[in-house]
C-alpha positions in Angstrom: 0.0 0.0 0.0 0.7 3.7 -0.1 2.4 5.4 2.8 -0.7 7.8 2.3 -3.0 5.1 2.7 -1.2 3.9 6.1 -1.3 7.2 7.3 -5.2 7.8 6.5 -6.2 4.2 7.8 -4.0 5.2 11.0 -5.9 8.4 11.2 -9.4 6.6 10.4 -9.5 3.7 13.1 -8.3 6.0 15.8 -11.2 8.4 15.1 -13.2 5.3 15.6 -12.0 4.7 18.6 -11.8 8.0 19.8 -13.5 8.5 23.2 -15.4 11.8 22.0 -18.9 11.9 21.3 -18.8 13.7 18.5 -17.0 11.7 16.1 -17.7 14.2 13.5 -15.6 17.1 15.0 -12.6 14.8 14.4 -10.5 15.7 11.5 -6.9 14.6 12.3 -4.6 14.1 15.0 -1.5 16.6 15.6 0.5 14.1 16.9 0.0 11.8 13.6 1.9 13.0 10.8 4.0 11.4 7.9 7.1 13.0 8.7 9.3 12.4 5.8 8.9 10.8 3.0 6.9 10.9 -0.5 2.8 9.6 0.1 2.8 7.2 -2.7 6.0 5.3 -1.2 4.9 2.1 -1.3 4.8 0.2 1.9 5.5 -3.5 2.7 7.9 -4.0 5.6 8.3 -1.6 8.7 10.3 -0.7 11.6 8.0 0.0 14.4 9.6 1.5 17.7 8.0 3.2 21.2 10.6 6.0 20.2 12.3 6.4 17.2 15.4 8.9 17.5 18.6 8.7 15.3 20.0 5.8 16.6 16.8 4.1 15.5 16.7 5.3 12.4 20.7 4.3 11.8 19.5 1.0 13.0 16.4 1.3 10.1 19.1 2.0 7.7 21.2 -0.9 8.1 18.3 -3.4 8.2 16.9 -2.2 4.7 20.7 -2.6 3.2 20.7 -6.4 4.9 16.9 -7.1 4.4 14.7 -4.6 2.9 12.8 -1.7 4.5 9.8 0.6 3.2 9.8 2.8 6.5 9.8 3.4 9.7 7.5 4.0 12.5 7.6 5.8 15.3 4.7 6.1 18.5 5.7 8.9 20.0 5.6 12.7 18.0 8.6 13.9 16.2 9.3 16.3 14.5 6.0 19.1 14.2 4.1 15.7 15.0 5.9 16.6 19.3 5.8 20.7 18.8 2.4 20.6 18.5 1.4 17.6 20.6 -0.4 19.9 23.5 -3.5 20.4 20.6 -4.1 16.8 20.9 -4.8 17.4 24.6 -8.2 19.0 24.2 -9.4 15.4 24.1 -9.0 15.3 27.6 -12.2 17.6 28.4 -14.7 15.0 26.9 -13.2 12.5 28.9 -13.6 14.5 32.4 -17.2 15.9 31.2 -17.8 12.4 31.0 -16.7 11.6 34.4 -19.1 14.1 35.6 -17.0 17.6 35.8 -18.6 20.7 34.2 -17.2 21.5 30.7 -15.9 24.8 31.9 -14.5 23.2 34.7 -12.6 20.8 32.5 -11.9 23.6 30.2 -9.9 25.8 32.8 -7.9 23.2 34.4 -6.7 21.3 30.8 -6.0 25.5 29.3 -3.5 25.7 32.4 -2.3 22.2 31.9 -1.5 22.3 27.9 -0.1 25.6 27.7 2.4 24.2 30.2 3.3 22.0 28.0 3.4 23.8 25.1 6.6 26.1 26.9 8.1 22.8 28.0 8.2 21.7 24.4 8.9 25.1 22.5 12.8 24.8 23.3 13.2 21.1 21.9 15.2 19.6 19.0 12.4 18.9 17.2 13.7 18.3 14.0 17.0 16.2 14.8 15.3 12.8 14.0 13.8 14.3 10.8 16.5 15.3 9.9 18.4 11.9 10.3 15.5 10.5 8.2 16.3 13.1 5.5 19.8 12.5 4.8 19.8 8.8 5.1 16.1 9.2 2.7 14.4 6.7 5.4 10.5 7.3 5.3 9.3 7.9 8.3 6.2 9.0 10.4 4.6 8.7 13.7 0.9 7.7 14.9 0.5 8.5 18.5 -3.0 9.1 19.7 -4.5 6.7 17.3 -2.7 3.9 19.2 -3.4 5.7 22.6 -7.4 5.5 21.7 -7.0 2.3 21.1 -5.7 1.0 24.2 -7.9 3.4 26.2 -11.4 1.6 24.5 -10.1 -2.2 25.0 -9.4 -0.7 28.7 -12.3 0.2 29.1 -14.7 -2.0 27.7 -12.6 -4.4 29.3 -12.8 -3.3 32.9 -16.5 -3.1 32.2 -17.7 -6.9 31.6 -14.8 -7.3 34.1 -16.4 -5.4 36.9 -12.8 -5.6 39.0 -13.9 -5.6 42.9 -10.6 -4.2 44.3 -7.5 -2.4 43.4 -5.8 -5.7 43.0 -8.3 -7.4 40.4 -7.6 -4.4 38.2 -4.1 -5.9 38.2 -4.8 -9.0 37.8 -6.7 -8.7 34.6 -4.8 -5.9 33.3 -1.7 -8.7 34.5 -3.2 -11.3 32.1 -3.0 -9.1 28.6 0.1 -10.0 27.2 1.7 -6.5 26.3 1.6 -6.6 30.2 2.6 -9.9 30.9 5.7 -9.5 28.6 6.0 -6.2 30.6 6.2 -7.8 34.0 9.1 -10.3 33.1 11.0 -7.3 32.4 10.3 -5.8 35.8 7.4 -3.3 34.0 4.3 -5.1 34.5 1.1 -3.3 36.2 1.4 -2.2 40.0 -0.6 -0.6 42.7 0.9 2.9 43.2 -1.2 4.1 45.5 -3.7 2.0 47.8 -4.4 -1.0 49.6 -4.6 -4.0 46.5 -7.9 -5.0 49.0 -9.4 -1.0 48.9 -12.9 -1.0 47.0 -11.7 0.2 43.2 -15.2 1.7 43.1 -15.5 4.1 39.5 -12.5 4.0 37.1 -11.3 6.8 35.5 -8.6 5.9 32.6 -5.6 8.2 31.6 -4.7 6.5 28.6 -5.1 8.8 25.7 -5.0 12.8 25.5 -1.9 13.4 24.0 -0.2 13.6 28.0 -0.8 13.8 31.5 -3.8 16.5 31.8 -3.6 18.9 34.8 -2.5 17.9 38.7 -5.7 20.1 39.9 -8.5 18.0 38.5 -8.0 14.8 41.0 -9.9 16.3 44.0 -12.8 17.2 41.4 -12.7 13.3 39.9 -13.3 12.0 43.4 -16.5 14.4 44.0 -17.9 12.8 40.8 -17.3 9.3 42.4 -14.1 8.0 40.6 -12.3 6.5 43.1 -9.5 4.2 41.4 -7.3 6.0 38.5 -5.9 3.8 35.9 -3.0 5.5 34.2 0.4 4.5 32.1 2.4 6.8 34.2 2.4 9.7 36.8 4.7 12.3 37.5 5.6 13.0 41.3 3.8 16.4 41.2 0.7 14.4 39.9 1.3 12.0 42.2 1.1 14.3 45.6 -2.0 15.8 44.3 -3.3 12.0 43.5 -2.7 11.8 47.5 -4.3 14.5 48.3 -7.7 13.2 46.9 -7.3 10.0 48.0 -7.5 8.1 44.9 -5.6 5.1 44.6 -3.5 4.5 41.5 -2.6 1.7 39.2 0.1 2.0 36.7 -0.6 -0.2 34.1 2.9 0.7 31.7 4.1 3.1 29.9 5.6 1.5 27.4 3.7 -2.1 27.4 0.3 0.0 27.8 1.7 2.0 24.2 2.7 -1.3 22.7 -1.0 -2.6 23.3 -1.7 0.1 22.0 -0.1 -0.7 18.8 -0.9 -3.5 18.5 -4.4 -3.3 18.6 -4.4 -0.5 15.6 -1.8 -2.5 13.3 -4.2 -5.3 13.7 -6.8 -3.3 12.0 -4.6 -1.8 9.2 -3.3 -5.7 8.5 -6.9 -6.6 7.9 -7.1 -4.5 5.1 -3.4 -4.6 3.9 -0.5 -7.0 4.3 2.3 -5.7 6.2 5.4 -7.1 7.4 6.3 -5.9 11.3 9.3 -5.7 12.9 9.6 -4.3 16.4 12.2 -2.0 17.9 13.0 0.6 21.1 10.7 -1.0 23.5 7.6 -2.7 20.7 6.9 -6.4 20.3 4.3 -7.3 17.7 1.8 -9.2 19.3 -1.0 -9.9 16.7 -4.5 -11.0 17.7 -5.6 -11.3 14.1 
């Protein structure tokens, strides 16, 4: 297939899964973008990696001399896919309306939050990777909050018809996925950050997809709506003494194993309409449920 027609079919099965409402309103994602490379390249084999820097890219190189190689894919932004990953984060209000704050509400704490991290981004290399990819002419793009909606609906839907009881069912059955099984042999697997494993894990709130964390003021707000149990990949220490504060008790499910499910849910969907040959780098494992 077309590099254009990975990129669209990236684009369209995350706006599928896309926790919004309005489906409709979606366009594109920011953090999604074919970074270099011409859109009818035709696509066959790929290089898929959590991060995919220079060294990755070097490492993309060599295996299309040895082997063969079409492009290579990175999860996280690059490039203008990472300066302008904090517009990605207005996702985050539809999922804390839905959790029962006020719109507004939502609005004023996730303004504060992503204009914090649009300074902590301004003064980044943005274009060092592209620029690898340039002179070495390796294709390359990114698809990050495709995979990230991906992960949060099977999640989800999964805790649902799950109804976990305590803090430590949630990870026991997030323990039996195998993104998070591999995760757990390399000392990564899902945890109890915060909590007794026997506390009630009452309403779940997921922090899965949204571009980044969202603000470390909206916890307190999430437990007057009844969440009681947050379900995240990661959490920063200032997020984490605010989690304290309003007594929420944390799982971790994984960074990186949570991204790679992730993944591999999306390239599942993209093999069903195209053959694609996969190989996994910088922290991905193909794991394919087709």
């Amino acid at each position: 297939m077309k590099l254009s027609r990975f990129y669209n079919l990236a684009v369209k099965f995350g706006a599928e899964r896309d926790p919004r409402k309005n489906k409709s309103a979606i366009r594109a994602y920011s953090d999604t973008a074919i970074l270099y490379g011409r859109p009818d390249t035709q696509v066959k084999k790929i290089l898929v990696g959590i991060d995919m820097e220079v060294g990755e890219l070097l490492l993309a190189d060599r295996i299309r001399e040895s082997q063969g190689l079409d492009l290579a894919v990175s999860h996280h932004p690059e490039g203008r896919a990472y300066a302008l990953l904090h517009e990605v984060m207005q996702l985050q209000v539809d999922l804390l309306k839905q959790a029962g704050i006020e719109k507004s509400v939502a609005q004023k704490f996730l303004n504060e939050r992503r204009n914090e991290v649009e300074r902590k981004i301004l003064p980044q290399n943005h274009t060092r990777p592209i620029d690898a990819a340039r002179l070495l002419n390796m294709p390359f793009m990114c698809m990050h909050t495709p995979a990230d909606n991906h992960v949060y609906a099977f999640l989800k839907k999964l805790m649902q018809a799950r109804r976990p009881k305590t803090v430590q069912d949630i990870v026991d059955i997030l323990s039996e996925i195998p993104e998070y099984r591999e995760a757990k042999k390399n000392m990564a697997g899902p945890r109890i950050l915060l909590g007794s494993p026997k506390r009630e894990a009452g309403k779940i709130f997921f922090e899965m997809t949204g571009g980044t964390e969202g603000s470390k003021d909206i916890f307190g707000r999430l437990y007057q709506t009844g969440v009681r149990t947050l379900v995240s990949m990661h959490l920063s220490e200032e997020h984490l003494k605010k989690v304290k504060d309003a007594k929420l008790n944390v799982v971790i499910a994984g960074h990186i194993s949570s991204d790679c499910l992730g993944l591999n849910l999306l390239l599942d969907r993209i093999e069903k309409e195209e053959k694609l040959q996969v190989i996994g780098c910088s922290g991905f494992k193909r794991i394919s449920r087709n």
